[in-house]
N, C-alpha and C positions, 0 to 999 in steps of 0.2 A: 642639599637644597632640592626640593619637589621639583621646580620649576626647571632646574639642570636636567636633571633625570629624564622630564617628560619630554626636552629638547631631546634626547639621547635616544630614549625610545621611538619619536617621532622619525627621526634619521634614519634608525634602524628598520624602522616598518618601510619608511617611503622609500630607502634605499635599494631594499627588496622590493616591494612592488614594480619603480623604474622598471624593474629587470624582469619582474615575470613579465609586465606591460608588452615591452619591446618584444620580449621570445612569444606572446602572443599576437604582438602583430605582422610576426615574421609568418606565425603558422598559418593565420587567415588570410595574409599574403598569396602562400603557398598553394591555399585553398581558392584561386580566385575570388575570396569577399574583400574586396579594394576597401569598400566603405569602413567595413569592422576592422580593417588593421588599420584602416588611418585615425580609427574613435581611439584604438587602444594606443597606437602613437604618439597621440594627441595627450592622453592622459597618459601616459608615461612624462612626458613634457611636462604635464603639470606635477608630476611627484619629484620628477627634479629641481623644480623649480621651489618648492616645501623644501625638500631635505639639504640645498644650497643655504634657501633662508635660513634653519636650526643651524649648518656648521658654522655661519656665518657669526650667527646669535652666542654658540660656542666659542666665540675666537680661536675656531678651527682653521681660519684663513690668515697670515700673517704675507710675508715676506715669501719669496719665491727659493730665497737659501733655506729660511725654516722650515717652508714647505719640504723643500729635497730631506731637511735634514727627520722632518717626521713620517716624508715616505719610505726614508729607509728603515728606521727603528720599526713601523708596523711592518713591514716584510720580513725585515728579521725575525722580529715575534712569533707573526705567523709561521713560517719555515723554521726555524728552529724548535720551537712551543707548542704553537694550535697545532700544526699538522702530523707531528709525531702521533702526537696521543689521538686525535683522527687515524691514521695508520692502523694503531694500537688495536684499537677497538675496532672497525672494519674488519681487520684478521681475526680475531675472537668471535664477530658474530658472522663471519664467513661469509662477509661481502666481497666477493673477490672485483666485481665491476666499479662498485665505491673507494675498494682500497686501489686500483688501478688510476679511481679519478683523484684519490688525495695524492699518490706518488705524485704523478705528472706533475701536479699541481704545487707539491713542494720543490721537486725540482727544477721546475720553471722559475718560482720567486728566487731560488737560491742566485741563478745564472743572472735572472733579472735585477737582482742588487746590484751588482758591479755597473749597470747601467746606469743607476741611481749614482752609483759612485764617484761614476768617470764623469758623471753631470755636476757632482761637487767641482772637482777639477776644472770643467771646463766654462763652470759661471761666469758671464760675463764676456764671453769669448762664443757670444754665438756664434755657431757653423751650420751651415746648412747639412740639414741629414734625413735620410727616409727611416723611418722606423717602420717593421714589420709585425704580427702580430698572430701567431698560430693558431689557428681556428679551433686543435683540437685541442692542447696544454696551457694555451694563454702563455708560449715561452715569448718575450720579446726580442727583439732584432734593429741593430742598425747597421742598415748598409744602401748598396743601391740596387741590389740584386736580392728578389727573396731565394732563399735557400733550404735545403731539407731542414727540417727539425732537428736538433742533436739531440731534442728531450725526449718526443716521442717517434722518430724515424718518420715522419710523413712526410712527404716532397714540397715543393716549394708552390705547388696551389694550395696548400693549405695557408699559407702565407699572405696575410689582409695589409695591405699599403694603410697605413693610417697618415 
């Protein structure tokens, strides 16, 4: 169906933008222009606010078990699937700084399903818990203390309290 598809691709575009949006209005941040990272904030805001609409339209949002149960299956994917053959091909075209960022980054989702996991187990049995969030790997953490990385060795300021 047309109309799925353009849902899919609209996702996919506003999904990435969000994200370049925010990393540019971290860098005009950086730069002292308050004004231009709060426009790009701002529209960032608006691209999530699009690409929530499409998953929603997708009956991409269900139940909070279905949810766990579809965040795990894409991590899987991606870590076991996409990121191999990313790997692959980084080492062949002799990307060593891109094949460095796909490793982390499969390693990270691998450790990170168990989180998803142990959140199957513990539905419904809310417990209170900080989750931490590596600046450099995206590996996730819960605990009450951040900690070195075990994915990419960086200390425990790399560590974002979410």
């Amino acid at each position: 169906m047309k109309t799925e598809n353009n849902l899919i691709t609209g996702l996919t575009r506003d999904c990435r933008a969000y994200v370049e949006l925010l990393a540019y209005a971290e860098q005009a941040a950086e730069e002292g222009l308050s004004s231009l990272s709060r426009l790009f904030f701002a529209a960032s805001k608006a691209r999530k606010v699009y690409a929530e609409s499409y998953l929603s339209a997708l009956n991409g949002i269900t139940s909070s078990s279905d949810n766990l149960q579809r965040a795990i299956a894409h991590e899987i994917v991606e870590a076991d699937e996409l990121y191999p053959q990313f790997i692959e091909t980084a080492k062949k075209e002799q990307m060593p700084e891109v094949l460095r960022t796909f490793m982390l980054a499969r390693s990270a989702k691998r450790k990170n399903i168990h989180l998803f996991e142990a959140a199957v187990d513990e539905l419904g049995r809310e417990t209170p818990a900080d989750y931490y969030v590596c600046q450099v790997c995206g590996y996730l953490y819960k605990g009450h203390e951040p900690i070195d990385c075990p994915i990419c060795g960086k200390g425990p300021q790399t560590m974002e309290r979410v």
